[in-house]
C-alpha positions as YAML, in Angstrom:
chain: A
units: angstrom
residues:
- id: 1
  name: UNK
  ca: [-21.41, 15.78, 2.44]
- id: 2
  name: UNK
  ca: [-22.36, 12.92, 1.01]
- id: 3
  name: UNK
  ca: [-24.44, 12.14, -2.40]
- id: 4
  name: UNK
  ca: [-26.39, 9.66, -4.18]
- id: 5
  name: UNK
  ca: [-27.63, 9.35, -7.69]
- id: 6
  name: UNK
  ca: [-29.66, 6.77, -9.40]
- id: 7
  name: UNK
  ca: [-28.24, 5.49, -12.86]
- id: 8
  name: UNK
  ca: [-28.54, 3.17, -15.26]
- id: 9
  name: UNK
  ca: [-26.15, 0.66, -15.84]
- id: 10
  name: UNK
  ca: [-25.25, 1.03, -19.88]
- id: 11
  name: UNK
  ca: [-22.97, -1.51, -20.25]
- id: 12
  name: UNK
  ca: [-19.80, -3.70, -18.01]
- id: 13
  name: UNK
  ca: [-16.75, -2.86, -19.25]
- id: 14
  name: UNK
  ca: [-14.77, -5.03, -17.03]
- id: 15
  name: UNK
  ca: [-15.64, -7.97, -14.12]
- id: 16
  name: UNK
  ca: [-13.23, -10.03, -12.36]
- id: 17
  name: UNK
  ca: [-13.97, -11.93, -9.45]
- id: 18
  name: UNK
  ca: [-13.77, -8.89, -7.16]
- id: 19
  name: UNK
  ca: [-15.31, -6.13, -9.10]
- id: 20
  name: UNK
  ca: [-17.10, -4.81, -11.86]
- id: 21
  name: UNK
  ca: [-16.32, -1.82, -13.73]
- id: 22
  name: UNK
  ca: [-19.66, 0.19, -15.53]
- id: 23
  name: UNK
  ca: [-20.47, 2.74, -17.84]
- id: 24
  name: UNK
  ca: [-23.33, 4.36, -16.09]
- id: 25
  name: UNK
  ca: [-25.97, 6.88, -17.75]
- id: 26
  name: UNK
  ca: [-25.06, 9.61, -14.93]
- id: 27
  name: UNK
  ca: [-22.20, 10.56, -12.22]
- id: 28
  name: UNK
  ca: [-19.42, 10.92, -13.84]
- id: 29
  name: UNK
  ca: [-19.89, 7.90, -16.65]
- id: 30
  name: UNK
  ca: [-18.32, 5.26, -14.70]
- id: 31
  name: UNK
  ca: [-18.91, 3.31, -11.87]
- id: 32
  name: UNK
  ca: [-17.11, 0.28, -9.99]
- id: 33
  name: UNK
  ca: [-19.42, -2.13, -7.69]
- id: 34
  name: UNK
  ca: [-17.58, -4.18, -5.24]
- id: 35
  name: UNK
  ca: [-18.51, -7.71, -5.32]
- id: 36
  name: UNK
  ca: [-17.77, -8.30, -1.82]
- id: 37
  name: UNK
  ca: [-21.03, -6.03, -1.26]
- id: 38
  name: UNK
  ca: [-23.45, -6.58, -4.27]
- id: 39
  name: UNK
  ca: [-24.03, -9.34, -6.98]
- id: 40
  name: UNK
  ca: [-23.41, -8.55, -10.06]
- id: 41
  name: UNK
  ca: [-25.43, -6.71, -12.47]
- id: 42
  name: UNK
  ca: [-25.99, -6.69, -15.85]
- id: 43
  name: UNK
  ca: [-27.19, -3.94, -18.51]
- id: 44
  name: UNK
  ca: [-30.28, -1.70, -17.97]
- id: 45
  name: UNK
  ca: [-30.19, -2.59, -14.54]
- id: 46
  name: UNK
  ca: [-30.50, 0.63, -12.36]
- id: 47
  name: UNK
  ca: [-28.50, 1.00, -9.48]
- id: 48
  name: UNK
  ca: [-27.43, 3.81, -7.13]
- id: 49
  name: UNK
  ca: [-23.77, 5.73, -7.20]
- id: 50
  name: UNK
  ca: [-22.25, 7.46, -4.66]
- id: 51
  name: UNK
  ca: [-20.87, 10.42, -6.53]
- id: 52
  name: UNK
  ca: [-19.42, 12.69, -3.56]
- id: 53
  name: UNK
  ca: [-15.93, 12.30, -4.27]
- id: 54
  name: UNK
  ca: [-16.26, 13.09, -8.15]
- id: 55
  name: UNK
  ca: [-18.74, 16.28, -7.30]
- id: 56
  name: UNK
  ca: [-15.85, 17.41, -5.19]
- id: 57
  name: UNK
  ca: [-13.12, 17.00, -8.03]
- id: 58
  name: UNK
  ca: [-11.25, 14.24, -5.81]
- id: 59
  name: UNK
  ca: [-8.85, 11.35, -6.84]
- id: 60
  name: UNK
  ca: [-11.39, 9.15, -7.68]
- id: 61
  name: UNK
  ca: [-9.33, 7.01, -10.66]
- id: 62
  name: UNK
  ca: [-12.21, 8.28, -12.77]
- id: 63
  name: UNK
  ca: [-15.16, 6.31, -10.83]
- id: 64
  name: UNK
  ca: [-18.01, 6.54, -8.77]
- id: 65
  name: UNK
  ca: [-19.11, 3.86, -6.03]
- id: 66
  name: UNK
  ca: [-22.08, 1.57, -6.14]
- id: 67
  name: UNK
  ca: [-24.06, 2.16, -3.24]
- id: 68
  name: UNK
  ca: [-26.97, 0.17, -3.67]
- id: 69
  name: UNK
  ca: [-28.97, -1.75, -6.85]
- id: 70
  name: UNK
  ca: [-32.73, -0.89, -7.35]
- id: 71
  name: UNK
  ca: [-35.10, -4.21, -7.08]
- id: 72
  name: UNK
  ca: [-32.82, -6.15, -5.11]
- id: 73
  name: UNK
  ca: [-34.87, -6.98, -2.29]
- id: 74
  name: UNK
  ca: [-32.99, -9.20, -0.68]
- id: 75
  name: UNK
  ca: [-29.15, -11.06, -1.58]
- id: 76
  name: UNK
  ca: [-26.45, -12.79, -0.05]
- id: 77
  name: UNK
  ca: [-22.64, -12.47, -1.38]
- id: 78
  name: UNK
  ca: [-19.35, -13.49, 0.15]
- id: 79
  name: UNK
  ca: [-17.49, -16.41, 2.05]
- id: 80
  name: UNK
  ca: [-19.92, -17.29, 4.87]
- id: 81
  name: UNK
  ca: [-17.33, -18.54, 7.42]
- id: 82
  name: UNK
  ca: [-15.76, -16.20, 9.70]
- id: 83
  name: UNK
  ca: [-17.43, -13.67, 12.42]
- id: 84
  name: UNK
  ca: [-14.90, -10.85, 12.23]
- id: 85
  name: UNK
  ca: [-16.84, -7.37, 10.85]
- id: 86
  name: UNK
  ca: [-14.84, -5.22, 8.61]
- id: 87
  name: UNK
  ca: [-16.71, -1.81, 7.95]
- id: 88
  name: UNK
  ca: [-18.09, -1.95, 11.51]
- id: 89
  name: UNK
  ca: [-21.50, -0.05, 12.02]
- id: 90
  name: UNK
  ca: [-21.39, 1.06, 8.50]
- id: 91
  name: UNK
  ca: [-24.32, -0.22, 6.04]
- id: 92
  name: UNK
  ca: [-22.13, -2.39, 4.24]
- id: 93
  name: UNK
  ca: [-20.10, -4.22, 7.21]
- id: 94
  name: UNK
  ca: [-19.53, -7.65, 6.36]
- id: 95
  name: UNK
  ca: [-18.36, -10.82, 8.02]
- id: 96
  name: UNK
  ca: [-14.65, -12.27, 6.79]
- id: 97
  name: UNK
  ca: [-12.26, -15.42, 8.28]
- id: 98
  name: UNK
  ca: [-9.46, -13.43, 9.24]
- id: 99
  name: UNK
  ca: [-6.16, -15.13, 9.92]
- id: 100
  name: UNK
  ca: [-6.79, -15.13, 13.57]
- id: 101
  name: UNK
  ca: [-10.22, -16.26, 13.74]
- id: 102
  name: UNK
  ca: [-10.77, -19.47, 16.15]
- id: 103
  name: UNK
  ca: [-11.98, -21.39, 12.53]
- id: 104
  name: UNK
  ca: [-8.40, -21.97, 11.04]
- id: 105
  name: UNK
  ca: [-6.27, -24.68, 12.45]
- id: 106
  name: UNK
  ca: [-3.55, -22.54, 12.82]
- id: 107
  name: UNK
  ca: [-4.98, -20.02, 15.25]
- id: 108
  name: UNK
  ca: [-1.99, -21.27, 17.37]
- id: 109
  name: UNK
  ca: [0.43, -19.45, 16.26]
- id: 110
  name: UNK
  ca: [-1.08, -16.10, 17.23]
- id: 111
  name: UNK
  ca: [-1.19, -16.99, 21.10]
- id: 112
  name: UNK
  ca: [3.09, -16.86, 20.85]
- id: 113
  name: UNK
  ca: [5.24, -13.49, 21.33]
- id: 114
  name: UNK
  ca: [6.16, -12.00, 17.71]
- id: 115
  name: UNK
  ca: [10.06, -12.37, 16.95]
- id: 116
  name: UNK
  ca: [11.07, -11.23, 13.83]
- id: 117
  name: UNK
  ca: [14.28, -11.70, 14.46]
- id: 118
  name: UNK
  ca: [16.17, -8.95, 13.08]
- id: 119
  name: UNK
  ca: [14.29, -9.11, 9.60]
- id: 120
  name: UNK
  ca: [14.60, -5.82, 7.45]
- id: 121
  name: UNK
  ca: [11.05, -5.25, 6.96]
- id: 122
  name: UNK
  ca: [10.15, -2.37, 4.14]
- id: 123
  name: UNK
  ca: [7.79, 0.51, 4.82]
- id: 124
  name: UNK
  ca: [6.08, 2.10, 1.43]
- id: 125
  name: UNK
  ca: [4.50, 5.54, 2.38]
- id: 126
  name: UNK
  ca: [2.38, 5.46, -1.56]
- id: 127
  name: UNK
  ca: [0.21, 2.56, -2.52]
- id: 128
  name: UNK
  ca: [2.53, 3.18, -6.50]
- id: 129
  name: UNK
  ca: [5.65, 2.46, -4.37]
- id: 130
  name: UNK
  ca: [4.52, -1.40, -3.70]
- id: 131
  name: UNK
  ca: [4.83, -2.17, -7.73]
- id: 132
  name: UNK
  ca: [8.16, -0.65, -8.37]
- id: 133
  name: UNK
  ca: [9.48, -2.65, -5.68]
- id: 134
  name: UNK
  ca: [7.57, -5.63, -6.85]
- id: 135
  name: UNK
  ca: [9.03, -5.29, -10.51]
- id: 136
  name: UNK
  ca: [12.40, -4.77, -9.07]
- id: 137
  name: UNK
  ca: [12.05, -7.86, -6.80]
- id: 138
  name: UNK
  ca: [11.03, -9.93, -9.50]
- id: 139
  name: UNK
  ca: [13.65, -8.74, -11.77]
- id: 140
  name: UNK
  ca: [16.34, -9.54, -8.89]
- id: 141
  name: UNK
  ca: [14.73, -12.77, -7.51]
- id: 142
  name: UNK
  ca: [12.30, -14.49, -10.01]
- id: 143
  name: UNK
  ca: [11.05, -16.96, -7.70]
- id: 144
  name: UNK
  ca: [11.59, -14.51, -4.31]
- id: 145
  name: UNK
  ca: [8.29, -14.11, -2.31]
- id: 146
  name: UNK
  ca: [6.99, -11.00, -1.59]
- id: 147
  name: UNK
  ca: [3.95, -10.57, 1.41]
- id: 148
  name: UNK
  ca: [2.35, -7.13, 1.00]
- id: 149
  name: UNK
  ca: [0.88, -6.20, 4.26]
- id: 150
  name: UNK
  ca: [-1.70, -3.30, 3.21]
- id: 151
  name: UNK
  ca: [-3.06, -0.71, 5.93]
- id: 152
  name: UNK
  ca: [-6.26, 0.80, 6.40]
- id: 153
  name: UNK
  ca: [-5.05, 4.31, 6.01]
- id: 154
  name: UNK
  ca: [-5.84, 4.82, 2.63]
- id: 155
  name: UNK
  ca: [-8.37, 2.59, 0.55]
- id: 156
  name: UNK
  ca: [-10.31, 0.26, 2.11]
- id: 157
  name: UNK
  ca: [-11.36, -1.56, -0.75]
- id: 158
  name: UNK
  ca: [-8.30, -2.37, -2.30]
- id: 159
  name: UNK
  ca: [-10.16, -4.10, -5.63]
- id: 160
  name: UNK
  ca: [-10.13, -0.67, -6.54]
- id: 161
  name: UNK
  ca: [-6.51, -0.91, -7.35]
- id: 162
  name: UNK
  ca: [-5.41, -1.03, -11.18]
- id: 163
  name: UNK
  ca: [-1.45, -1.67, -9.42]
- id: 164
  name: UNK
  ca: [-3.08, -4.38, -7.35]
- id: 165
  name: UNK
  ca: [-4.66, -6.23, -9.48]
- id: 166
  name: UNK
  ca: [-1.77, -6.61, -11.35]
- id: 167
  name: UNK
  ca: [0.64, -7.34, -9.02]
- id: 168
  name: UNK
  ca: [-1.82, -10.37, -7.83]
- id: 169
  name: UNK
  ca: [-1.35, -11.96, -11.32]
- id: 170
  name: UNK
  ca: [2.34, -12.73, -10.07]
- id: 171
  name: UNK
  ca: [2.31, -15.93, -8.03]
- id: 172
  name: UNK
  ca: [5.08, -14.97, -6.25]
- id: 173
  name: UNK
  ca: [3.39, -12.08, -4.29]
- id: 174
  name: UNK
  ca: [0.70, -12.64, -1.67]
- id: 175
  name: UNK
  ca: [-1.60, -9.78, 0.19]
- id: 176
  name: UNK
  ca: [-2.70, -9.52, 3.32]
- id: 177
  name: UNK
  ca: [-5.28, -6.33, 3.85]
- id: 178
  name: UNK
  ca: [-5.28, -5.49, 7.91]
- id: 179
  name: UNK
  ca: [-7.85, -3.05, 10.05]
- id: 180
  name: UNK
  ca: [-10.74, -2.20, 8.03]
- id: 181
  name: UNK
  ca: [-8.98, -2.91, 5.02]
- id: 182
  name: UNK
  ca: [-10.52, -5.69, 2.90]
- id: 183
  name: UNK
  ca: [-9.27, -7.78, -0.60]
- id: 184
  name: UNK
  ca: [-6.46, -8.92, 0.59]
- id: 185
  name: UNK
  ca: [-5.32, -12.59, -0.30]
- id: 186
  name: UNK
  ca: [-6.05, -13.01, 3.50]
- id: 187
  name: UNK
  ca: [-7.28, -10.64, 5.86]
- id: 188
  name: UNK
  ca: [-5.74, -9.46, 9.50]
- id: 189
  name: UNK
  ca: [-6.98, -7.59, 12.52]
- id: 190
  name: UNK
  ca: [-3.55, -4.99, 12.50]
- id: 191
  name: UNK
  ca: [-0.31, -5.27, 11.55]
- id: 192
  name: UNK
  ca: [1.03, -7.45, 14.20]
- id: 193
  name: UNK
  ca: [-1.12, -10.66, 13.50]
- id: 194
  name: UNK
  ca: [-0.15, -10.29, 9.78]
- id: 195
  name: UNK
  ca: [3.76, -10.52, 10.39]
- id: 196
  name: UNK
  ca: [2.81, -12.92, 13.22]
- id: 197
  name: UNK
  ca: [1.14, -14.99, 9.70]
- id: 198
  name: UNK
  ca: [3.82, -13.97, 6.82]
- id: 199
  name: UNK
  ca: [6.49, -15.08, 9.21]
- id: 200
  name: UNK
  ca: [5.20, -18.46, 9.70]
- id: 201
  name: UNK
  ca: [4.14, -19.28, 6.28]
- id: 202
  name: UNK
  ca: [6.56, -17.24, 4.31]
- id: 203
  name: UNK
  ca: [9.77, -16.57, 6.63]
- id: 204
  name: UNK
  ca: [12.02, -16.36, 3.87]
- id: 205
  name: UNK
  ca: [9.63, -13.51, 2.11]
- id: 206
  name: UNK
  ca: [10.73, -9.82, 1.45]
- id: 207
  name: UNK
  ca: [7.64, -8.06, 3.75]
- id: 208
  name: UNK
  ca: [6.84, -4.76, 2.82]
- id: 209
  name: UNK
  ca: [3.99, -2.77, 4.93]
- id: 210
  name: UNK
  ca: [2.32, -0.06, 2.87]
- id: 211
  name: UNK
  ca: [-1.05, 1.35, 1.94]
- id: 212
  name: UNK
  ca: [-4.05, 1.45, -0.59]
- id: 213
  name: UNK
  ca: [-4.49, 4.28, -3.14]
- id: 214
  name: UNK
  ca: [-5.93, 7.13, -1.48]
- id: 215
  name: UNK
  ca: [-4.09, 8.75, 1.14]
- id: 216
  name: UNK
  ca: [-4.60, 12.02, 2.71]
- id: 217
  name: UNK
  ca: [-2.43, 15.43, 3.27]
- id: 218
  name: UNK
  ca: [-3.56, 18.81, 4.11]
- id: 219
  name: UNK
  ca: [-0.63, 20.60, 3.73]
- id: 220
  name: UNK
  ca: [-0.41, 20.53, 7.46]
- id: 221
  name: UNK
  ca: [2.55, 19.52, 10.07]
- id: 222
  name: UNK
  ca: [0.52, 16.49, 10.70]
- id: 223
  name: UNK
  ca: [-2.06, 15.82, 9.08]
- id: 224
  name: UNK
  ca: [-1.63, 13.73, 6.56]
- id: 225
  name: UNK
  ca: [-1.73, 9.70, 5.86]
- id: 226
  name: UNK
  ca: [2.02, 8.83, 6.25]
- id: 227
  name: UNK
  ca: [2.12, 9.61, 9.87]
- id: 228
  name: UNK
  ca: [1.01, 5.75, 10.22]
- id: 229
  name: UNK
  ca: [4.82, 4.76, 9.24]
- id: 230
  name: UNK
  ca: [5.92, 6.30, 12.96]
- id: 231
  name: UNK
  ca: [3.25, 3.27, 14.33]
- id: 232
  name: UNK
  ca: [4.62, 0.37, 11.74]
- id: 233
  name: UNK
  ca: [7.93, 1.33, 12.68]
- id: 234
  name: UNK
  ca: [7.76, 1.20, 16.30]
- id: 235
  name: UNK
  ca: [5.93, -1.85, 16.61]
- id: 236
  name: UNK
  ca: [8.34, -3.59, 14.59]
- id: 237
  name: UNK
  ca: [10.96, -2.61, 16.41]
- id: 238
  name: UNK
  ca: [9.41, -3.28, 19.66]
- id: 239
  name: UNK
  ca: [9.39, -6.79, 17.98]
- id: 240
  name: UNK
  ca: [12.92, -7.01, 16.59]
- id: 241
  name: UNK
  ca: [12.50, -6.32, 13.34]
- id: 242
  name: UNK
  ca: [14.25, -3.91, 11.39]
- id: 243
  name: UNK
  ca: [12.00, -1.04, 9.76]
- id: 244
  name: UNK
  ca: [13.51, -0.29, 6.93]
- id: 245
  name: UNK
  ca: [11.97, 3.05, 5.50]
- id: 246
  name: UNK
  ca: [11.18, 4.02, 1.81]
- id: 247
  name: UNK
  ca: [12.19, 7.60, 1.29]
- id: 248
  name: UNK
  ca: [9.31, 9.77, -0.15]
- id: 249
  name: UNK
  ca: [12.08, 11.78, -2.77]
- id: 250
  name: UNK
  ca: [10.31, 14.04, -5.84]
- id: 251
  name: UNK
  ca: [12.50, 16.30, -8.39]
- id: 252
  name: UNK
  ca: [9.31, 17.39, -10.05]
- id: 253
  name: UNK
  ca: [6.28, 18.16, -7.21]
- id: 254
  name: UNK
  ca: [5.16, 21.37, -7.16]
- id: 255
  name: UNK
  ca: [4.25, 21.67, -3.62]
- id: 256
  name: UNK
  ca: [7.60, 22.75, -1.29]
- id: 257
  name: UNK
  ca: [7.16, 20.35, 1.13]
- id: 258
  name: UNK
  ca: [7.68, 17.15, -1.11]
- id: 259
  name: UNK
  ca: [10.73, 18.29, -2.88]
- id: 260
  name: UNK
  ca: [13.68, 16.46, -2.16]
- id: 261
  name: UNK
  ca: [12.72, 14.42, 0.71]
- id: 262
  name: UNK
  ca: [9.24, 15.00, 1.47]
- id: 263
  name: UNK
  ca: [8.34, 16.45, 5.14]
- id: 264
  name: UNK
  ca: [6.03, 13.14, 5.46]
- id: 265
  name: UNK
  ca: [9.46, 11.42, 5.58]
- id: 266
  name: UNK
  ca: [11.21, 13.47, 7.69]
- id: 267
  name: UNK
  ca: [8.01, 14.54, 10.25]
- id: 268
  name: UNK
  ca: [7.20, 10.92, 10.94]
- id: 269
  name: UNK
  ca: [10.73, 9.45, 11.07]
- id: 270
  name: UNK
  ca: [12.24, 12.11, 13.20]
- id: 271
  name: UNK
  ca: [9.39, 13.53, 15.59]
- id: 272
  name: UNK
  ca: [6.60, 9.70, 16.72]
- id: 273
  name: UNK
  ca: [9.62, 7.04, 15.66]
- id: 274
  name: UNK
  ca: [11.30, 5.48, 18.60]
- id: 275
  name: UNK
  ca: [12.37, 2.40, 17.10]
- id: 276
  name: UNK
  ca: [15.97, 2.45, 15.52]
- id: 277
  name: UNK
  ca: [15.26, 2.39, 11.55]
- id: 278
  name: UNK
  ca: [17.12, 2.46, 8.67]
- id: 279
  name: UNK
  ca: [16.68, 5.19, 5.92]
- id: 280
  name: UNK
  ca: [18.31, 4.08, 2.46]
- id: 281
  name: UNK
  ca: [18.78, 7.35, 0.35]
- id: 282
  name: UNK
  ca: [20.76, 7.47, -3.13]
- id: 283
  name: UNK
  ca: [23.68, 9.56, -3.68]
- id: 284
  name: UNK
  ca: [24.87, 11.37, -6.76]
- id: 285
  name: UNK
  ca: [24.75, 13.75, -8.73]
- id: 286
  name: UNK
  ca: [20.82, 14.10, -8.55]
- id: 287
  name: UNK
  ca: [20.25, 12.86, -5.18]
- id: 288
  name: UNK
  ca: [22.40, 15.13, -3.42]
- id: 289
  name: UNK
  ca: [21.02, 18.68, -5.11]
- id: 290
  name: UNK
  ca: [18.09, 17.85, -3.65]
- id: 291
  name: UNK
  ca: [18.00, 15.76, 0.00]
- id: 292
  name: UNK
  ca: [22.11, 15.98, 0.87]
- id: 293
  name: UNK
  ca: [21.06, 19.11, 3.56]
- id: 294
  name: UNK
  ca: [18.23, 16.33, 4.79]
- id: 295
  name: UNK
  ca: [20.39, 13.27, 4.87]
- id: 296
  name: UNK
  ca: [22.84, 15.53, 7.37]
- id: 297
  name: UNK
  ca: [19.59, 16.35, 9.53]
- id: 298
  name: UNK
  ca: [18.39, 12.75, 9.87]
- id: 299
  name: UNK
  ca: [22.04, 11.22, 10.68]
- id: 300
  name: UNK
  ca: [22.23, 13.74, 13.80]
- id: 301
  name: UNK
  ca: [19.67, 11.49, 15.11]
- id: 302
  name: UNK
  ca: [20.78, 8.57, 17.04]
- id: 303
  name: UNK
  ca: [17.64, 6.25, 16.61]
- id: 304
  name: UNK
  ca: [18.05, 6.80, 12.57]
- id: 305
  name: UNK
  ca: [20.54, 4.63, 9.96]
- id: 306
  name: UNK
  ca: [20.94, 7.05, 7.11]
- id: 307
  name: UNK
  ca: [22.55, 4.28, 4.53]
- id: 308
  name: UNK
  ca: [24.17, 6.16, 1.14]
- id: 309
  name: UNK
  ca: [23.90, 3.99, -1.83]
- id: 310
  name: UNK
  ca: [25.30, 5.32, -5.05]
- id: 311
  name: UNK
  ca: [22.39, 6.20, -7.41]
- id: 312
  name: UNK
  ca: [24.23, 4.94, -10.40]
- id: 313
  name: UNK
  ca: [23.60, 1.37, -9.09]
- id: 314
  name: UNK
  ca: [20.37, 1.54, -8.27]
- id: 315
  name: UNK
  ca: [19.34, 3.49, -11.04]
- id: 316
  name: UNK
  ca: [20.72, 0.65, -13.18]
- id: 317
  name: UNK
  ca: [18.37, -1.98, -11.70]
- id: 318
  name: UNK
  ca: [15.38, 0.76, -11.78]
- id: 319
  name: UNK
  ca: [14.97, 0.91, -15.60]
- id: 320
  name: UNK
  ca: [16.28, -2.69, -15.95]
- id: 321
  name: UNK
  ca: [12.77, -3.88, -13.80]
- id: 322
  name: UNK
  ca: [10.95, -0.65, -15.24]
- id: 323
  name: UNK
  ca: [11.75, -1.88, -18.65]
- id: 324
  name: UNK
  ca: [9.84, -5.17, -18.35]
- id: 325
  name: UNK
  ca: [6.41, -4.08, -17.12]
- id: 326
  name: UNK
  ca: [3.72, -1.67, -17.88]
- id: 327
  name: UNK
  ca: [4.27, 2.12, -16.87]
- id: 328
  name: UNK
  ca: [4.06, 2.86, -13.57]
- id: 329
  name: UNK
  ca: [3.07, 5.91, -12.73]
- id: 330
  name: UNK
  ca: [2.95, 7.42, -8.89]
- id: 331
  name: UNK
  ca: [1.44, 11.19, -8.55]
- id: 332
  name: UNK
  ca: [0.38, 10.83, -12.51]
- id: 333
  name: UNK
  ca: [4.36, 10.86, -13.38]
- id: 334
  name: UNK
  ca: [6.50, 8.20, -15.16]
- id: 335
  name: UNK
  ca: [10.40, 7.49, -14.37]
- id: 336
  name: UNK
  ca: [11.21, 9.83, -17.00]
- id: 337
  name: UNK
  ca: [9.14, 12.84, -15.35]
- id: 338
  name: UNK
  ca: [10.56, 12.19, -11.73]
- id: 339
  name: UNK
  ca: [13.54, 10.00, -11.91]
- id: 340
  name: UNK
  ca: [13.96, 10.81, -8.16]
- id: 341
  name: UNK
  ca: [11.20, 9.71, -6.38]
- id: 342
  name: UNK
  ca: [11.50, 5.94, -8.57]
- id: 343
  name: UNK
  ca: [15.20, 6.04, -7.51]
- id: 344
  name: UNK
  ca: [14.34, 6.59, -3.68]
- id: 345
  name: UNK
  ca: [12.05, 3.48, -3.72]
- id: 346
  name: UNK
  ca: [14.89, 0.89, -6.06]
- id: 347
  name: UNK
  ca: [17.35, 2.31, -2.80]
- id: 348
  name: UNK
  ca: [15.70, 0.93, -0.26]
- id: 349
  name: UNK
  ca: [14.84, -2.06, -2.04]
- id: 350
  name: UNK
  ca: [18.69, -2.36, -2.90]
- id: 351
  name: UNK
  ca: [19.73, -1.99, 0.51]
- id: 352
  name: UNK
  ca: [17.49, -4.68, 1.48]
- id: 353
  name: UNK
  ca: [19.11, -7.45, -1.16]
- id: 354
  name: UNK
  ca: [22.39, -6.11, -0.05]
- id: 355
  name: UNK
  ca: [21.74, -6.44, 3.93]
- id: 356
  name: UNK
  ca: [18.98, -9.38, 4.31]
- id: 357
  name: UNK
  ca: [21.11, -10.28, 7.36]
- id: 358
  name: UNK
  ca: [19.64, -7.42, 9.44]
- id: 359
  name: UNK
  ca: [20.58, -5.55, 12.26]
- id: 360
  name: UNK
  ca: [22.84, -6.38, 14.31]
- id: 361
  name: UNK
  ca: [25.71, -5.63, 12.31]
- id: 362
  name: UNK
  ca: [24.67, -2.21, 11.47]
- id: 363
  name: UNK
  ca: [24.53, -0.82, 15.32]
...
């Protein structure tokens, strides 16, 4: 299904250089255009929404999509240089200068075999994972650099993202959006040209690999978002790195399969990962009521790590970071409503800052 409506714009309640946020006469109220896709527009203009996701009662963060703007016969918008298409065969594919394209003078670098050379490279299943290990990062290593490599698998436009946004404000932190994925700081063809790029410009960076808002699950074995991990995990192995995995813990979801340590976790990591990894998982008193049965599941596996860290450290450092930044909130819940799942993401941050020499002495 898909469905269009024709507004008018009643006033811009926010516009930054990548997007502007309306209140729209129709839809559902609000409305975010993309400026990679449309100049901007002011009010009484009328434009058209794309209101599908709202009509279904979907995660939509409250808006709808500008799709086109009446009267605008013709425009241009966007960096002319570069020839590689993002949105391909869609109506609003556009041109970007990718990393790799022939234009930039260091297209060298992607003709030579990656190495990563043993680096513990962190794998975020939820787009609100990335800014709990940014805070933390930042409230461990003030001036530490931190290269966010962002997958297609969720968003594509990642403007949409409140977290993101944010997180860009801290110099410290650079983006790189890969596949279809645009709004990146820099933009990649897949995930092997952007740690080709982060570890030539930023080799002493913490790299984590995660995705947009948005992902998918249908309550199915497989079919859900996460599944990607198995792929970022295997080809960073293949190139001696060291995927260090993120787990997906809740005390508070409803849903069966994400208690303790969600099946997303356990499907892709045990069943499509080939690639020895390392799973970081707290333990204590309220770790092990929930995930110790799991943790003993996982370590029977010879291609997994399982690493204990005692939650009592890590949950020290959580609040610490939590404490100097805006709520974060992942599945609509603060710390304080699931003090599990922001304790799963501070491990396997901690085990990172404790281990940044990598793997060869944990096998």
């Amino acid at each position: 299904m898909l469905r269009i409506e024709t507004v008018t714009v009643l006033d811009v309640i926010e516009e930054t250089m990548d997007i502007q946020k309306l209140a729209v006469d129709g839809g559902g109220g609000y409305a975010i255009l993309y400026a990679a896709f449309f100049p901007y527009v002011s009010k009484g203009d009328k434009v058209k929404i794309n209101v599908t996701a709202s009509d279904l009662k979907l995660g939509t963060g409250g808006l709808d999509i500008v799709s086109s703007i009446e009267e605008r016969v013709s425009f241009s918008v966007g960096d002319t240089r570069g020839h590689i298409i993002k949105g391909r065969y869609l109506p609003t594919q556009h041109s970007m200068l990718t990393v790799e394209s022939p234009e930039q003078k260091d297209q060298f670098i992607f003709y030579e075999k990656l190495n990563l050379h043993w680096k513990p490279i962190l794998l975020c299943e939820l787009h609100s994972m990335l800014p709990v290990v940014q805070a933390m990062y930042h409230h461990e290593k003030q001036e530490g650099k931190l290269v966010a490599v962002i997958d297609d698998s969720a968003a594509l436009a990642l403007p949409v993202s409140g977290h993101l946004q944010k997180i860009k404000e801290d110099r410290n932190v650079t983006t790189i959006s890969i596949g279809q994925a645009f709004g990146g700081d820099f933009e990649a063809i897949n995930l092997l040209t952007a740690l080709q790029f982060a570890m030539h410009h930023y080799p002493e960076a913490l790299i984590v690999v995660t995705v947009g808002p948005g992902v998918v699950g249908s309550g199915t074995r497989y079919g859900f978002s996460g599944i990607r991990m198995a792929e970022w995990a295997n080809l960073i192995g293949k190139s001696k790195g060291v995927p260090v995995w993120t787990p997906r813990l809740s005390e508070s979801d409803r849903r069966e399969r994400h208690q303790g340590l969600s099946h997303h976790t356990k499907t892709a990591l045990m069943e499509f990962t080939y690639a020895k990894s390392v799973l970081p998982v707290p333990a204590g008193e309220l770790a092990d009521r929930y995930i110790k049965a799991d943790c003993r599941e996982l370590s029977s596996e010879p291609h997994i790590k399982v690493e204990s860290i005692c939650e009592r450290k890590v949950k020290a450092l959580v609040e610490k970071a939590l404490a100097e930044v805006s709520q974060i909130r992942s599945m609509g819940r603060s710390y304080e409503e699931d003090r599990l799942f922001f304790t799963g993401v501070g491990t396997a941050l901690y085990w990172i800052l404790e281990n940044d020499q990598g793997w060869e002495s944990l096998w």
